[in-house]
Residue, then its C-alpha position, 0 to 999 in steps of 0.5 A: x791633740x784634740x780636745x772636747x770641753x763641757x759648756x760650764x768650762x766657759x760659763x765660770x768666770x775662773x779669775x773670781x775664784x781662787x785654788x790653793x796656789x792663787x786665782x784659778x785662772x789657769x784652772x780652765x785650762x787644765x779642766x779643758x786637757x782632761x778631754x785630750x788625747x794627750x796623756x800628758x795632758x791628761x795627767x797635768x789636768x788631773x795633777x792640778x784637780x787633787x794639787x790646787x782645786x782640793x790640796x790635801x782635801x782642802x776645799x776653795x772657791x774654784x773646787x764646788x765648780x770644777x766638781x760641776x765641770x768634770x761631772x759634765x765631762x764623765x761621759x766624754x767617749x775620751x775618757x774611756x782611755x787608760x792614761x799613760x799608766x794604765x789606769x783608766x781615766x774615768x776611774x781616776x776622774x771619779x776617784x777626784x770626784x770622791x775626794x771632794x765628797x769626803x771633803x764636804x762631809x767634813x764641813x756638814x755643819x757649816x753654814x754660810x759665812x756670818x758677814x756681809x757679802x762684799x761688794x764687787x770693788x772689795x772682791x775685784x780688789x781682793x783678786x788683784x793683790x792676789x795675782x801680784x802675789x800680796x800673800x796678806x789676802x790669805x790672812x784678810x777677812x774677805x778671804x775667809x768669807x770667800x773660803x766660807x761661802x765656798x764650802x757651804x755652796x759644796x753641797x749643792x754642787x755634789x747634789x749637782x753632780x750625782x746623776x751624772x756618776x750614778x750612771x756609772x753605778x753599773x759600768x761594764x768596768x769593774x775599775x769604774x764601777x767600784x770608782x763611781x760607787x765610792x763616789x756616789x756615796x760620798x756625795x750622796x752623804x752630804x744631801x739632806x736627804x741622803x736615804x732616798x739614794x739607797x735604793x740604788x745600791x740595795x738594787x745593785x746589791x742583788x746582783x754584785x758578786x765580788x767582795x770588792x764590790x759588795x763591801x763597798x754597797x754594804x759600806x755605802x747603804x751604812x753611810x746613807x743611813x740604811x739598815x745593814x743588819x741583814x749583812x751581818x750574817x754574809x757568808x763573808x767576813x769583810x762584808x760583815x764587818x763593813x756592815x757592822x761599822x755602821x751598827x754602833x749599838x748593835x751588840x752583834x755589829x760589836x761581835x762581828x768587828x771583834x770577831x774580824x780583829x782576830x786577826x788584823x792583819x788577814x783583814x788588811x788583805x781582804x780587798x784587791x781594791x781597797x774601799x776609799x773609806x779605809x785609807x790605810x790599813x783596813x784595821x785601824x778604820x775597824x778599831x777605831x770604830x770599835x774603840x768608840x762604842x759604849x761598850x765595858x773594854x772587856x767586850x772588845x778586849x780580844x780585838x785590842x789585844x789582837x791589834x796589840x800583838x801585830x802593832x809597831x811604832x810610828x803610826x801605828x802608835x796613832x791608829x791603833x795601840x795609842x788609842x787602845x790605851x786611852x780606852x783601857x785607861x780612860x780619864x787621865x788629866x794629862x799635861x803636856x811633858x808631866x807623866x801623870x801617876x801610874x794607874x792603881x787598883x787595874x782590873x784583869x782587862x787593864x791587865x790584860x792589855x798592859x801584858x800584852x803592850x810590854x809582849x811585843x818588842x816593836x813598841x819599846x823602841x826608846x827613840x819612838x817620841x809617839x810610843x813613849x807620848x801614848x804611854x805617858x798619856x796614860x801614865x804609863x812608866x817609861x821603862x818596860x819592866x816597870x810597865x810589867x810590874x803592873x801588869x802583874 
């Protein structure tokens, strides 16, 4: 089994820092297997970036310099290898790589920890009861000044690392460069200055062909705080509406999203490759962004119901009619298990929508706990009929 490791492998000092699982000792190691020609290997090495290192997109002291490491490693001849799936492992090294950007945004107004730095006895101290397993140090103060300081170093490391993903922004392979794009935006994002990195995606927008592809710039120049105007008259209805998300106070970025939710469903399908920024279905990520613009309900109304009339319980009730509702209603002083008084004196919007919640029998379902919460939020009856009733 051969392998090949970055200099900065051996450059951090992997037993002062921790992951989600304890001190990350054992992260080198795993850094070190992704250069392997074991497959195995491989899959544990990547196994431990997105279980430890960032678990469940939770930033910890060992991620900002694993992030600096595998950006060294992008380039080693190895990783052009498909793993023992079939799926290329540069593209999955980028796809981790896109997840701490994603992290790091979520963070963008932290500042650094408000304590004073501790001194090295406390630290060494810290990582001994770490390592024999004394689980108060997750609770103590030096672990949240620990966990502080490595989020607001995050960025800096994701500035770091963006040259080396950015020379794959024109990959021969279509998997690596829809993965680097992806990537480059999400640490492109978190920079002070993240509108000098647009200039690189309107250059690849002049020759990108397929939708994929050009959904992810169009979404991509959006995030780094571009004008995508021009984007929304594309021949293309998904590049539309990934132009349009980043226009919220654009009355023709609102059409075109109303215009996509027609029908909901036929844009789930528009990718073969679905941009990481829609991580479940591509309509909720386009009703959520069209129920937070300062638009009168009437504007969007044909969207909501759209989405209505697909809609189901679970988490759907979340990601789309349980929200639709908020919206329709807005200003309910809910308690928690007291339903508050039906709504009076509805509009023919409020009508609308009410019609169309008591149409589809997938949202009745009297054991669905999210759908009856969505409705008493609202002050919505409980029984179906009574709901009709209003909607009269």
């Amino acid at each position: 089994m051969g392998s090949t490791t970055t200099p900065l492998v051996g450059e951090v000092d992997w037993s002062r820092l921790f992951h989600a699982y304890g001190v990350a000792s054992d992260t080198s190691r795993h850094l070190g297997a992704l250069a392997s020609d074991d497959d195995g290997a491989f899959a544990g090495g990547l196994g431990h970036l997105f279980g430890a290192v960032l678990h469940q997109g939770t930033v910890y002291p060992a991620t900002a310099p694993a992030l600096r490491v595998v950006a060294g490693l992008l380039h080693d001849p190895v990783l052009r290898r498909d793993d023992e799936h079939g799926r290329s492992r540069l593209a999955s090294l980028l796809g981790w790589i896109d997840a701490v950007g994603d992290s790091a945004s979520w963070h963008e107004d932290t500042r650094e920890p408000d304590a004073a730095e501790p001194t090295d006895a406390d630290v060494d101290a810290f990582y001994r009861a770490m390592a024999e397993d004394d689980e108060s140090v997750w609770d103590s103060d030096l672990n949240h000044y620990l966990w502080a300081r490595s989020i607001a170093e995050l960025p800096a490391a994701c500035g770091a690392a963006l040259p080396a993903v950015s020379a794959f922004l024109t990959d021969d392979d279509e998997d690596v460069r829809l993965a680097a794009l992806d990537a480059y935006v999400r640490l492109a994002a978190v920079q002070p200055d993240r509108a000098t990195s647009a200039a690189p995606l309107t250059a690849a927008l002049d020759t990108a062909s397929g939708r994929d592809e050009r959904a992810v710039l169009v979404l991509g120049l959006g995030d780094l705080g571009a004008d995508t105007t021009p984007w929304l008259a594309d021949d293309d209805p998904a590049v539309r509406a990934c132009a349009a998300l980043s226009l919220t106070g654009s009355a023709e970025a609102t059409a075109a999203l109303v215009e996509a939710l027609r029908d909901p469903l036929a844009a789930d399908e528009w990718f073969t490759r679905r941009p990481s920024r829609f991580d479940r279905r591509v309509h909720f990520g386009l009703v959520a962004n069209l129920l937070a613009r300062d638009v009168a309900l009437a504007e969007i109304l044909p969207a909501c119901l759209s989405a209505i009339r697909v809609a189901k319980g679970g988490l759907w009730v979340t990601m789309t009619w349980g929200p639709i509702l908020l919206r329709t209603f807005p200003g309910v002083d809910f308690q928690p298990g007291v339903r508050p008084d039906p709504p009076r004196d509805l509009d023919e919007a409020q009508r609308a929508v009410l019609r169309e919640l008591v149409a589809n029998d997938d949202l009745w379902e009297p054991h669905d706990g999210n759908a009856n919460l969505a409705r008493m939020r609202v002050g919505l009856p409980a029984d179906r009929d009574a709901v009709a009733r209003l909607a009269s």
